[in-house]
C-alpha positions in Angstrom: -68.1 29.0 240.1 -66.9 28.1 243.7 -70.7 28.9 245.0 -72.0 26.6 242.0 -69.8 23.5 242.9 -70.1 23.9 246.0 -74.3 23.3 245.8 -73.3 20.6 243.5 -71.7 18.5 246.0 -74.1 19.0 248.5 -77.3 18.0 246.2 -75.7 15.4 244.5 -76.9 11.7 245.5 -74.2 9.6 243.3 -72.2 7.8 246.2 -69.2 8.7 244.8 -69.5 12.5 245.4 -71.9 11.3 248.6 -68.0 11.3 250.6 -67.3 14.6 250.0 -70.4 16.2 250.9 -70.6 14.5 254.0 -67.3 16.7 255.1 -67.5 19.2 257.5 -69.0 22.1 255.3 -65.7 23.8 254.3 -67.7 24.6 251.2 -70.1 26.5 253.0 -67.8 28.2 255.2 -65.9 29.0 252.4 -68.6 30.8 250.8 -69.9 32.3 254.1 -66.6 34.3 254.9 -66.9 35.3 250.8 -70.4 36.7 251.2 -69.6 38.1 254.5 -66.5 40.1 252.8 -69.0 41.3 250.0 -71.5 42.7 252.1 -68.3 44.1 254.4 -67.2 45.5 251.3 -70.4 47.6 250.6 -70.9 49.0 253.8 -67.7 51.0 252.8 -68.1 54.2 252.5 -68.0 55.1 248.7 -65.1 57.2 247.0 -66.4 59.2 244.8 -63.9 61.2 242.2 -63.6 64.8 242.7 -65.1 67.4 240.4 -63.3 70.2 242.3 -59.5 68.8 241.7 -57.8 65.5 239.9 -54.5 64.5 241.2 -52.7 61.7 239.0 -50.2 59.3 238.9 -47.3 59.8 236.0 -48.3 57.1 233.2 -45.7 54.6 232.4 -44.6 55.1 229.1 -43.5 58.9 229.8 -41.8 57.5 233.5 -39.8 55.2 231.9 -37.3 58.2 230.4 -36.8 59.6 233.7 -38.3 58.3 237.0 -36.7 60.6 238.9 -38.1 63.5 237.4 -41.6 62.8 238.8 -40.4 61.1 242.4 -39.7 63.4 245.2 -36.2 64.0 246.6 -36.3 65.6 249.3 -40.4 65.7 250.6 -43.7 64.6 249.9 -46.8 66.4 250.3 -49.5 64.0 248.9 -50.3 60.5 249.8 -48.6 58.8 247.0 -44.9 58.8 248.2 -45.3 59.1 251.6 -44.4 56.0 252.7 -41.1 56.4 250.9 -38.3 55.6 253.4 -35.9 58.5 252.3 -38.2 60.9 252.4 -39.3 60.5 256.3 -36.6 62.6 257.6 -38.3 65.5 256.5 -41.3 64.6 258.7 -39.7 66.6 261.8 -39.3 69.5 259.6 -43.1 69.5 258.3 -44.0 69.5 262.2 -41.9 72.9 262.6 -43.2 74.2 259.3 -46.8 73.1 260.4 -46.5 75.0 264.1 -44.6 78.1 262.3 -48.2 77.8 260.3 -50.4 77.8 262.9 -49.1 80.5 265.7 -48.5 83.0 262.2 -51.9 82.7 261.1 -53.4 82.6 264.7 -56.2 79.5 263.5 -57.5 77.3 266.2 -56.2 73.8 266.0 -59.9 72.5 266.7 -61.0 74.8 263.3 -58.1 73.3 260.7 -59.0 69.8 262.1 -63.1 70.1 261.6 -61.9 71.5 258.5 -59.8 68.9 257.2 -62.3 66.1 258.1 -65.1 67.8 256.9 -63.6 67.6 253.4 -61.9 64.3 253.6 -64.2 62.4 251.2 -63.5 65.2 248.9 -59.9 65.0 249.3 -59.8 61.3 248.6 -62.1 61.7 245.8 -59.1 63.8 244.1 -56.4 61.1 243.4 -56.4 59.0 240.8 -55.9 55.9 243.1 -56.8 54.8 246.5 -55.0 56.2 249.6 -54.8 55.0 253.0 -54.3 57.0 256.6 -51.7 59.9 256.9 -48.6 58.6 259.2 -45.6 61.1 260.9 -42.4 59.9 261.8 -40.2 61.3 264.7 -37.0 60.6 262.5 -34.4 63.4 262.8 -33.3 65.3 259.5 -29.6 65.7 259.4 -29.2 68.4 257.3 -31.5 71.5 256.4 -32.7 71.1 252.9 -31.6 73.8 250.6 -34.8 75.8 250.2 -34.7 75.2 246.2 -34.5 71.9 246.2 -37.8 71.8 248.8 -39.8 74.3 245.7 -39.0 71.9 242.7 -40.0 68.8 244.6 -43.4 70.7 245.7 -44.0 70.9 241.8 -43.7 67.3 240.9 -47.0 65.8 239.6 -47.0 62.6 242.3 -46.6 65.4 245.1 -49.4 67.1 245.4 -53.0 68.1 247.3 -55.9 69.8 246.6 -56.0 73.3 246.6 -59.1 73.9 247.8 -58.0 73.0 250.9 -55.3 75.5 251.1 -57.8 78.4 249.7 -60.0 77.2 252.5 -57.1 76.7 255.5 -55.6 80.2 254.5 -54.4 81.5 251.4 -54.3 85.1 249.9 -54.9 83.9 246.5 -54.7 87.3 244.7 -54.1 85.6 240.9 -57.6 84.0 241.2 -59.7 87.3 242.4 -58.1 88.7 239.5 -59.0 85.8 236.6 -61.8 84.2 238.7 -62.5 82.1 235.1 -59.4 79.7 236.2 -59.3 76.8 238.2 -56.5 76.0 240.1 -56.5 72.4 240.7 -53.1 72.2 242.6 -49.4 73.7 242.8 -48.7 71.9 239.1 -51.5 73.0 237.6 -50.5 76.9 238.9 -47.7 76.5 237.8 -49.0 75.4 234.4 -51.5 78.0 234.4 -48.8 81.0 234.7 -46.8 79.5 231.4 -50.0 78.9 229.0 -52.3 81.8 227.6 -55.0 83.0 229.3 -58.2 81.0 228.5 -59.6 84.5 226.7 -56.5 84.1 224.7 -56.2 80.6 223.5 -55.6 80.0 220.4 -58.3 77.3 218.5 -57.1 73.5 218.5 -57.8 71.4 215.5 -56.4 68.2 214.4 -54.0 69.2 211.6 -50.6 68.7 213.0 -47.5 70.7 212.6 -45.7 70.2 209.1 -42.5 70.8 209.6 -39.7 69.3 207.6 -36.6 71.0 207.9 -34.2 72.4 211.0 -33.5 75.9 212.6 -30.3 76.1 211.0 -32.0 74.6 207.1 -34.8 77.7 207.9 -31.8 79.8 209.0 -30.0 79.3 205.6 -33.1 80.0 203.6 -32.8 83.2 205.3 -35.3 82.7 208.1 -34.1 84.8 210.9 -35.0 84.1 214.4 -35.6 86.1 217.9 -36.5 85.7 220.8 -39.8 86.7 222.5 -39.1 88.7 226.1 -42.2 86.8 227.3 -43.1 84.1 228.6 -45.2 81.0 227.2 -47.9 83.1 226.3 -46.3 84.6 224.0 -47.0 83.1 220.6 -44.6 81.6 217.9 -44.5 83.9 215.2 -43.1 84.2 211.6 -43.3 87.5 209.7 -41.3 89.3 207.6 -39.1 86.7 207.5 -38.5 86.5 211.4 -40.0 83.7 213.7 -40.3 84.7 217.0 -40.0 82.0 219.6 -40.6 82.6 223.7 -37.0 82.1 225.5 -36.1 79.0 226.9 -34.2 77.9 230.1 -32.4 74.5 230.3 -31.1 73.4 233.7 -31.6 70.1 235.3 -34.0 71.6 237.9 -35.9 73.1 234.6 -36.3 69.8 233.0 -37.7 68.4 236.1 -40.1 71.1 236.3 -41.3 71.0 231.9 -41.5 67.2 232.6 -44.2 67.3 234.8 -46.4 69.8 233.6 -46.2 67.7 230.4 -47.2 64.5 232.1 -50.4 66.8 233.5 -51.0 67.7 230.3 -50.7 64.0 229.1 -53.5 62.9 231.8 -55.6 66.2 233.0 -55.8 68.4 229.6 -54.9 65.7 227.0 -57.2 68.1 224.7 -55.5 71.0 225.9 -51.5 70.5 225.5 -50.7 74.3 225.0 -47.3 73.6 227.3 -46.7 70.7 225.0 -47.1 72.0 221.8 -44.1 74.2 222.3 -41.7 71.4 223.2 -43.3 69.5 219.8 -42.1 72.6 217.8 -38.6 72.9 219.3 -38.1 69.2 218.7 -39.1 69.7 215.2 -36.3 72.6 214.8 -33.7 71.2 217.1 -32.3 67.8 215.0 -28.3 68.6 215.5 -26.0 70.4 217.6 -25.6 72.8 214.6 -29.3 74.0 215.4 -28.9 73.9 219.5 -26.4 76.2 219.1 -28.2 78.7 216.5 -30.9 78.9 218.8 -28.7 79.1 222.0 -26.8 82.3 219.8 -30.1 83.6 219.2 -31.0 83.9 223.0 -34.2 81.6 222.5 -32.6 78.6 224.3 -30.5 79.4 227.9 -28.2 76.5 228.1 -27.4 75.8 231.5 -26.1 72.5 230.5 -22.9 70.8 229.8 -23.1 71.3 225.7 -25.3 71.9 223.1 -25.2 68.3 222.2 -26.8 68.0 226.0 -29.4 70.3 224.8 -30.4 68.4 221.7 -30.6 64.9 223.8 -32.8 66.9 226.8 -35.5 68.4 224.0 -35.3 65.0 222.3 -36.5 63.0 225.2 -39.1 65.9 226.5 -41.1 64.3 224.0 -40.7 60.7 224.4 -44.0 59.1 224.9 -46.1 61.9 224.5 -49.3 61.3 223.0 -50.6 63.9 220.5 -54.6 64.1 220.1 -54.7 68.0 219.1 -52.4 71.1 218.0 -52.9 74.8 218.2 -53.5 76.1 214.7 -51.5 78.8 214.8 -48.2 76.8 215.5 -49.3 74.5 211.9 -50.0 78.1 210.2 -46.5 79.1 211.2 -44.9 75.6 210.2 -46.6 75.8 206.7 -45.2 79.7 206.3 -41.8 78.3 207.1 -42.2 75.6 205.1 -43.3 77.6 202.1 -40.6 80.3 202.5 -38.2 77.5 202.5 -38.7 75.7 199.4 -39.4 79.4 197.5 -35.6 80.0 198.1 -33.6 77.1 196.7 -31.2 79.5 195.6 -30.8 81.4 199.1 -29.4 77.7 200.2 -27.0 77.1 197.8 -25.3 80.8 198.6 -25.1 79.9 202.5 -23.9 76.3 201.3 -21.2 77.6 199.1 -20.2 80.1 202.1 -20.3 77.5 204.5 -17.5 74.8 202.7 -15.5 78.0 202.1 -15.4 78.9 205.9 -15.3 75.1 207.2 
């Protein structure tokens, strides 16, 4: 539009637009410094997205219920919080790390540096948005970080780098000789990986969701009993012979920082593949009241590490906020429609734990 007027004014011969295109061709240079910007602009070197590894930023509508559950706390590993101000003191401390890294190891410094800049297209090609240049900063750290604290914030989904690099810097990666069929994208994704089946062993995803209409502790007085699975999340939930088994559960502050974020990769990287997810859509659909936080906390599925059961209920409540469902495992509906059968065969099972139940309270 600014290119089209601009040849207007110049070609026009009506003496009243004659005036302004006999000024000093601000027009043109206008235009010049535009074309000169485009052409600057596709000399750059393209960024092309990464097949090997796709880091993201948490979306919006699931960092809205807790921001700090995604930003890091104490250090950042990837590009997109390391400007962060409080997190700068820590830079010191990645120097010592980084040293400690190099003499163990015994790599030449020359080697991890051809390395790193060999790939550096490839690393940029990994995040979901453009990054600039690395920067260090000399600022003392005050205090030694507790060691924990530096683990969970290494998990976040914001915090992390490719690791390819790592497999190719050094890293005994032992879990990936074994299963060489997974892809480890970064420490989130591990992390992800060890709590989800196998990919041999993953149940089929349809698009029937789960059916579940009534509570743990509504199953529980239909005569539903429930246990808890000594595995971990790839385990499945199962209901026979009137038992649903359901993999344990920790709930800590720390823990909810870590499900969080795997849910959010879920949400962005494996939107078709919400294994990790599904579970926490089940639990919500069980967990309504207090009544049924603490059956399940009795029952050893959920470790409360919380305040109350009435924390509980709120944190499995707001797991779930924002999440956006496209698929389900089929064999979590087949076990909602068993309960939900088993249920409504046993009307008269409910009124006998009713009746027992205004007698005690």
């Amino acid at each position: 539009m600014e290119i089209q007027l601009a040849t207007a004014s110049i070609n026009n011969v009506d003496q009243n637009t004659q005036k302004e295109a006999d000024i000093p061709g601000e027009n043109e240079n206008k235009n010049d410094e535009l074309v000169i910007d485009i052409r600057e602009m596709f000399k750059r070197p393209k960024i092309r997205s990464s097949t090997q590894c796709h880091i993201y930023k948490v979306l919006h509508y699931l960092r809205k219920w807790n921001e700090e559950a995604y930003t890091p706390q104490v250090i950042s590993i990837g590009p997109f919080h390391h400007k962060n101000e409080r997190l700068k003191a820590m830079e010191e401390h990645k120097e010592i790390y980084f040293r400690n890294f190099v003499e163990r190891s015994e790599i030449k410094l020359e080697y991890l540096v051809d390395t790193i800049r060999e790939m550096e297209k490839i690393i940029r090609g990994c995040y979901a948005e453009t990054i600039g240049g690395c920067l260090t900063s000399d600022d003392p750290m005050a205090g030694e970080p507790r060691a924990d604290a530096v683990m969970l914030y290494l998990l976040l989904l914001e915090n992390q780098f490719p690791f390819f690099v790592i497999e190719k810097l050094y890293f005994n990666m032992q879990f990936i000789e074994a299963s060489p069929n997974v892809k480890i994208e970064h420490f989130t994704d591990l992390l992800r990986t060890f709590q989800i089946p196998p990919p041999c062993k993953r149940p089929y995803r349809g698009y029937r969701m789960i059916d579940l209409l009534f509570t743990a502790t509504q199953h529980h007085d239909a005569g539903v009993k429930f246990e808890w699975c000594f595995e971990s999340f790839d385990s499945d939930i199962k209901f026979e012979k009137r038992v649903l088994k359901i993999p344990s559960l920790e709930l800590s502050d720390p823990m909810e920082v870590v499900y969080r974020n795997i849910i959010a990769l879920e949400q962005t990287r494996y939107i078709k593949e919400g294994y990790f997810t599904d579970y926490f859509i089940f639990m919500d659909l069980l967990i309504k009241t207090k009544k049924d936080a603490d059956l399940l906390c009795d029952k050893n599925i959920l470790f409360n590490c919380l305040d109350d059961s009435y924390a509980v209920e709120f944190m499995i409540k707001n797991l779930n906020k924002g999440i956006f469902l496209i698929n389900m495992r089929n064999d979590y509906v087949d076990v909602s429609k068993k309960l939900k059968s088993f249920y409504e065969q046993r009307p008269w099972q409910r009124r006998i734990y009713g009746t027992i139940k205004k007698r005690i309270f």
